[in-house]
N, C-alpha and C positions, 0 to 999 in steps of 0.2 A: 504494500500500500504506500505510495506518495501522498506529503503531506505540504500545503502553501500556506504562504505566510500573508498577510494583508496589514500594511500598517498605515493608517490614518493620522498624517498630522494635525488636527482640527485647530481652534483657534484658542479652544481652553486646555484640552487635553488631547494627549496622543494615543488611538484605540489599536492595541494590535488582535488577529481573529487569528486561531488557528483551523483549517478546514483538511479532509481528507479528499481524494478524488472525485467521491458521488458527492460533494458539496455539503457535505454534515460539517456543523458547529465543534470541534472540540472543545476547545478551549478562548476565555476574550480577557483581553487585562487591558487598561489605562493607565495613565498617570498625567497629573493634572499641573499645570502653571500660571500664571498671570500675564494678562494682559497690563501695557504700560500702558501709559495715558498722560504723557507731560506736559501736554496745554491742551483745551477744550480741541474737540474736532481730532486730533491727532491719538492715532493707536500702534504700537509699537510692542514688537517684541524678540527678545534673545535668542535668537539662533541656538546655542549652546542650549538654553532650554528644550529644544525638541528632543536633541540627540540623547541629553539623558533623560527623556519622557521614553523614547524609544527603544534605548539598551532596558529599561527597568520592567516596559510593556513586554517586552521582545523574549525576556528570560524568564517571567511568571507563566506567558501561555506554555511558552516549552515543558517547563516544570508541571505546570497542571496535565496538560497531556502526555508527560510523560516518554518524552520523544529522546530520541538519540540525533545526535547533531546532525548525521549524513542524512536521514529520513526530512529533513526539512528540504525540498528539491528548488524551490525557488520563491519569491516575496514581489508582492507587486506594491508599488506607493501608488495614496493619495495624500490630497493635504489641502487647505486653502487656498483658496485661490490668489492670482493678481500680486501676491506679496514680493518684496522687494530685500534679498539680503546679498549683501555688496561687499565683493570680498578682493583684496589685496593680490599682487605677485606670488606672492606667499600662502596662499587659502588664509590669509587672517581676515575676520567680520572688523569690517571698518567703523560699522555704528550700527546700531539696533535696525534690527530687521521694519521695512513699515510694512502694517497689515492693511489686507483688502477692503475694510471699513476706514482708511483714514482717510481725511478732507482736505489735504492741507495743501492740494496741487491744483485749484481752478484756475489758475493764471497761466500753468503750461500746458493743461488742457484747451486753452486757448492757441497759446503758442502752437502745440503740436496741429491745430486745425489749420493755422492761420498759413505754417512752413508746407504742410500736404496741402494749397492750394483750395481751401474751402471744405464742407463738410460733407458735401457729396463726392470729391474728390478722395476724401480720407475712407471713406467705406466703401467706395470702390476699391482701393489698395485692402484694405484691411477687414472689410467687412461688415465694421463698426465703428461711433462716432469715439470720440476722446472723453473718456469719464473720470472722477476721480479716484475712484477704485483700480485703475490697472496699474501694470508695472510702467509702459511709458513715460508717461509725467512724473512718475518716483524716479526714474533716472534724469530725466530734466529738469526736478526739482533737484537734486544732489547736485549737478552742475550749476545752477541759478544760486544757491543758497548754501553749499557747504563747499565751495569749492575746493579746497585741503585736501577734504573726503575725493569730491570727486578724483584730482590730481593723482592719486592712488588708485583707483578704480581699475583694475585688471578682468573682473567677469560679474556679470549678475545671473543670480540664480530665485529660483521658488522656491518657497520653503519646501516642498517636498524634495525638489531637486538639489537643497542643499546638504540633505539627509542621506540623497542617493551617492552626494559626495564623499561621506561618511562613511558609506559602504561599499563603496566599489573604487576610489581613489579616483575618481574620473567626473566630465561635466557632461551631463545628458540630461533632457528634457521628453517631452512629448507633444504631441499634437491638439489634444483637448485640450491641457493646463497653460500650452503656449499661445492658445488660440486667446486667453485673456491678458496677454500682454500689451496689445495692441500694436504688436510688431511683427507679426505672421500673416502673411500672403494665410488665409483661411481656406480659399477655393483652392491654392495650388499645393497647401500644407508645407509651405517652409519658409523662410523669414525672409521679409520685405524689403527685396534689398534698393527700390525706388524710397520709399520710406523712410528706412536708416539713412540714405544718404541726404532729403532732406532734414531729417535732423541734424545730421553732423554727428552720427553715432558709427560706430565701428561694430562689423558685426562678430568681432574676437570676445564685443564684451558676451557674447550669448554662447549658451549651448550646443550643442550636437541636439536637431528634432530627428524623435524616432515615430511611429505609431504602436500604439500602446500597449498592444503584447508584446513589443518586438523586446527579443531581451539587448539592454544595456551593457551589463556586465556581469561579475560576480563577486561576489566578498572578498574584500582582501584580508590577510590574515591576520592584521589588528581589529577588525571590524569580526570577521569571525570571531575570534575569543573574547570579544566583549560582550558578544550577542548570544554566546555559547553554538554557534551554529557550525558549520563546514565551509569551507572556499570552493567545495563546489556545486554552493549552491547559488542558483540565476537570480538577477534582480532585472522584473522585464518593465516597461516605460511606464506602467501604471496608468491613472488619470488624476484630473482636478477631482475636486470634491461633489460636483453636479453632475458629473459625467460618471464619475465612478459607483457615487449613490444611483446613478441611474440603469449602470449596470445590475449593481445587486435588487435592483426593482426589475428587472425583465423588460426594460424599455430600450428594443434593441433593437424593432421594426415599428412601421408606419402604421399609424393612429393609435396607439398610447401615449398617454401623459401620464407624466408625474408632477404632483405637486407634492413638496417638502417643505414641514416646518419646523428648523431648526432655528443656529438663532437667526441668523438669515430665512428670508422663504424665496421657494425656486418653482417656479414654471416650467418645465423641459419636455419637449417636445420633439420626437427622434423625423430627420427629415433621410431619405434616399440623396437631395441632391442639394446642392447649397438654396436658402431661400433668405429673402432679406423683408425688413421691414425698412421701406425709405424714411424713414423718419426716425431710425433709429432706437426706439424705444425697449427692443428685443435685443437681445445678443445672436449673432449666426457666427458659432464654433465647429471646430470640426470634435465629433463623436470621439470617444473611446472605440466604437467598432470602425473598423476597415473601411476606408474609405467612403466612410458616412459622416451627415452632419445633425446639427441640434441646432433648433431656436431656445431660448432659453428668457423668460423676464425674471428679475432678481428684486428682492425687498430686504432692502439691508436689515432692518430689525424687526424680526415676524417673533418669532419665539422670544427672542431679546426681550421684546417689550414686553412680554409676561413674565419675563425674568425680573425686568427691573422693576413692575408692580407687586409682585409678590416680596422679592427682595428688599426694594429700598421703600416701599409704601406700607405694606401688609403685614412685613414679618413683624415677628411677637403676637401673632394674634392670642388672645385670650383662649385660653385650654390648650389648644393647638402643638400636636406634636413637633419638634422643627423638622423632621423628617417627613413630617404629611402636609405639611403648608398648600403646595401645590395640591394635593387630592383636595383639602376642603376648601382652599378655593375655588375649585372650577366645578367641586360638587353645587358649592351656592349658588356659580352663577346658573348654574344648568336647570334650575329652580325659577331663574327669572324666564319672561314671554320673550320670545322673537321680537330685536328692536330694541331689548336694554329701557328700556319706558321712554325714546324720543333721545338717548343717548349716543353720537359715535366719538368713534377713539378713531383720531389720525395718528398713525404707528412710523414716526415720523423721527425717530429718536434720533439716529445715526447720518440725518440725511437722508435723502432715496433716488434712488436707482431708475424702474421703470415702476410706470412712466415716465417721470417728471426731470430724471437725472440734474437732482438739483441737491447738493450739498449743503444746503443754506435753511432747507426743509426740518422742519421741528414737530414733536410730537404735539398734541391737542386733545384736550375732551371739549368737547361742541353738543349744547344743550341742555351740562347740566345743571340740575334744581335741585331744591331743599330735601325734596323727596326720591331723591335718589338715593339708593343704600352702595355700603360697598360692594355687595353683589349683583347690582345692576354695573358699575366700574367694571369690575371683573369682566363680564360676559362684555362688554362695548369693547374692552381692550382686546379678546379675544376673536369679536366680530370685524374690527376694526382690521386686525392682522390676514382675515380671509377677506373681505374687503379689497386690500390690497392685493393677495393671489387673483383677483378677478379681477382686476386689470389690466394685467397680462393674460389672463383667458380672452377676455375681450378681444385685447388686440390679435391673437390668435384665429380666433376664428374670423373675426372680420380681413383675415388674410388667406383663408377658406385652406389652414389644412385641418388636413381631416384630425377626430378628434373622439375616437370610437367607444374608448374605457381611460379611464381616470384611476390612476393607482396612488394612494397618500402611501410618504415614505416621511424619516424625521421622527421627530419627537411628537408632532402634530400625531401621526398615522394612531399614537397608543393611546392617545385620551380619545374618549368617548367621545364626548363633547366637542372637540374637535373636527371627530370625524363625521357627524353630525352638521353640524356648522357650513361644511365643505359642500357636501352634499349638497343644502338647504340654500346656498349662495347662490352655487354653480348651477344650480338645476339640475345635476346630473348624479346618477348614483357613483357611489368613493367604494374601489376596490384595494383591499389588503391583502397583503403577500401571507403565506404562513408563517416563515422567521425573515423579520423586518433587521437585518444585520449593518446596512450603510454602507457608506464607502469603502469601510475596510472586508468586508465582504465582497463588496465589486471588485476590487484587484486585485484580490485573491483570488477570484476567476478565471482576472488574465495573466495571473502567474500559473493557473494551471493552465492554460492557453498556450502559454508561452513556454513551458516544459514538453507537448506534445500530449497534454491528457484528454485535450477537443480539438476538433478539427477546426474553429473557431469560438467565436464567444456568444455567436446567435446557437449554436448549439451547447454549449455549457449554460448557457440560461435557460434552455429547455429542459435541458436534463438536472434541473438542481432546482429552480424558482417554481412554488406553486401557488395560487389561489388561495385566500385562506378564508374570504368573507368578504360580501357588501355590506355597504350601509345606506338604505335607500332613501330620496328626500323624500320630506312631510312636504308635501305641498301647499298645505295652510301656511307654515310657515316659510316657505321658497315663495311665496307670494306676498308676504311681508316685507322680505328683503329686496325683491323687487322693484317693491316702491320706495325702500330705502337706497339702495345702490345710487341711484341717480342722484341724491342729496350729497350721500357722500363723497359722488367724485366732483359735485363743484366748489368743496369746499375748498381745498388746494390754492384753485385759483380766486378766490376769496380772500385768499390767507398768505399769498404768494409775497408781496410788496412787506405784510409788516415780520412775515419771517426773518426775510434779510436784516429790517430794520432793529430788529429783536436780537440777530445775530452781532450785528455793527454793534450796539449798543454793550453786550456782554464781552465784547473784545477791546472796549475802551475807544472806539472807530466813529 
């Protein structure tokens, strides 16, 4: 029996999965770190942090399963998207890695439009506009603003691919996680090289692009003995964190979606051939499978924003276990009527994405009164966060692809209430997998792909992902939301002018 490894860099913690051939669970460990945050807008974090989240995840699954080191045959990465860690002649981390939620680059998201010749220009090269989440502008920000740093600048890598450094002594990437850099030819799968050169970028600082099973490398033997594994075992190119959760969801041909509510929420949509939204509102990446692609709408704080009501609003509740916090909240709100009683939450916390890819975007409750409880709050903030996935359902279909079953994956998929929610938004019934595993389950797949244990990975997702249950909409209430939806998406533009002026103002501006 061969055995893969799947290790997920995520943005709190790092999940490694142990899996055998037929796709069964052995073994799962974590280990968790901080997010930095040195001025408002800006999220940052240590490199060196992953690596030993990795080595600690890496040698508890072994241990739980019980494995001998050569029985590990290969490990696929995922990891967050767009991040930025910037390393030296020497592999040394020059300064904190910035993560895919920072804001701090709207001015060379300009730049980068204004050098590609407008913004129709830049997605025809690329696919998509200039956001502040990609890698891009975090390197033209490091040139505009650290120049020192920059001066030193030898390669940039993603966080998962700086891990892959780690374990194979080498610099490689992939095609899904590269496609969020905004520096990949997307339709051609390999880097822009009209693009780099109007930036003024070299394309020495990037990677080696593979596609996603391809394997990379293999352990070198410090990496082996820290990981307790063998050196000859494969590490195959993995994917981003949407592409790879979308693997381990079986969303691997045409008309499945996923939507995931992590702390981000994700829209993904598997396409045969490249497809764009002109207006950019959509991301168009290329897939983790074989020469396929993905539309993709992004909410930077879906889950987030339940984290941070529960966390920094809610905790201490009275009786309240602190380990059940989250169950009795979303028990209450699931007590309240469809509608929150005339309440919504804009899930705004971090900025947002799509639509509106505006950084300067801020969270909001609109409507409330005297008579609202905290469990009316609850349920608006929760409503709010699928709100926002149908947004990007929107624009999806009004781009007519097809759109046949709907699979929740994420932390969204396990709560009821949730998956409920989804359902009652969208109008469509919410299908679940049997073991909802994530990322690090999808590249474990294509480390078994990449070993030679499927002939592809549209075939190891047949033979491994099943079914596990819908949850169908109440139509009383999909009909409430209905005529809610419409209030909510004009709120934004409402609300658009005193964001900014809210933002200037806590900046001292």
């Amino acid at each position: 029996m061969a055995y893969y490894l799947g290790i997920d860099i995520g943005t709190s913690a790092t999940k490694s999965l142990l899996i055998d051939e037929r796709g069964a669970v052995l073994a799962e460990a974590s280990a968790e770190y901080p997010v930095l945050t040195p001025r408002p807008g800006w999220t940052e974090q240590d490199p060196e942090a992953w690596w030993t989240a990795t080595v600690a995840s890496v040698r508890r699954v072994v241990k739980k399963a019980k494995l001998k080191p050569h029985e590990v045959r290969a490990i696929g990465l995922s990891g967050q998207m767009h991040g930025s860690v910037f390393l030296d002649a020497k592999d040394r981390v020059i300064r904190p890695a910035l993560l895919w939620n920072d804001q701090r680059t709207a001015a060379e998201c300009l730049e980068i439009t204004e050098r590609a010749g407008g913004r129709e220009q830049l997605i025809q090269l690329v696919a998509n506009p200039a956001l502040t989440g990609f890698q891009a502008p975090k390197i033209l920000w490091l040139r505009n603003q650290e120049r020192n740093h920059f001066r030193r600048l030898a390669k940039v890598l993603l966080p998962k691919d700086e891990v892959r450094r780690r374990l194979i002594g080498g610099y490689a990437t992939e095609v899904s996680d590269a496609s969020g850099t905004l520096l990949l030819d997307v339709v051609g799968r390999k880097w822009s090289g009209p693009l780099l050169d109007a930036l003024e970028l070299s394309s020495e600082l990037l990677p080696e692009v593979f596609e996603s099973e391809d394997v990379t490398g293999q352990l070198t033997a410090d990496a082996a003995a820290e990981l307790g594994l063998s050196t000859e075992c494969k590490v195959v190119g993995g994917a981003g964190d949407c592409a790879a959760g979308a693997i381990g969801n079986g969303v691997v041909k045409a008309g499945i979606l996923s939507t995931s509510i992590g702390t981000s929420g994700v829209m993904f949509v598997h396409s045969d051939q490249p497809q764009y939204d002109s207006l950019g509102r959509l991301h168009t990446f290329c897939h983790a499978v074989r020469g396929k692609w993905h539309m993709m709408g992004v909410n930077l704080s879906s889950g987030g924003s339940l984290q941070w009501w529960v966390d920094q609003v809610l905790r201490g509740l009275p009786g309240v276990a602190e380990a059940r916090r989250y169950d009795t909240a979303t028990a209450e709100a699931a007590e309240v009527a469809p509608g929150s009683d005339g309440l919504l939450f804009l899930p705004y916390l971090s900025g947002e994405r799509t639509p509106h890819a505006d950084p300067f975007a801020r969270g909001s409750f609109v409507g409330l009164g005297l008579g609202h409880k905290r469990a009316a709050m609850t349920r608006a903030v929760m409503e709010g966060i699928v709100f926002a996935l149908r947004d990007s359902l929107e624009i999806i279909r009004a781009l007519d692809v097809p759109v046949r079953q709907i699979r929740a994956s994420g932390g969204g998929s396990r709560n009821r209430l949730f998956r409920q929610l989804q359902a009652d938004i969208f109008g469509k019934k919410i299908s679940s997998i049997q073991v909802e595993q994530g990322p690090a389950f999808g590249v474990a797949l294509l480390a078994a792909v990449g070993d030679g244990a499927y002939r592809n990975i549209e075939a190891a997702c047949k033979a491994t992902i099943e079914l596990a249950g819908t949850t169908d909409v109440d139509r009383r209430a999909a009909k409430r939301y209905e005529q809610l939806f419409p209030v909510y998406q004009q709120l934004y533009g409402h609300l658009k002018e005193d964001f900014r002026a809210l933002v200037d103002f806590a900046e001292g501006t």
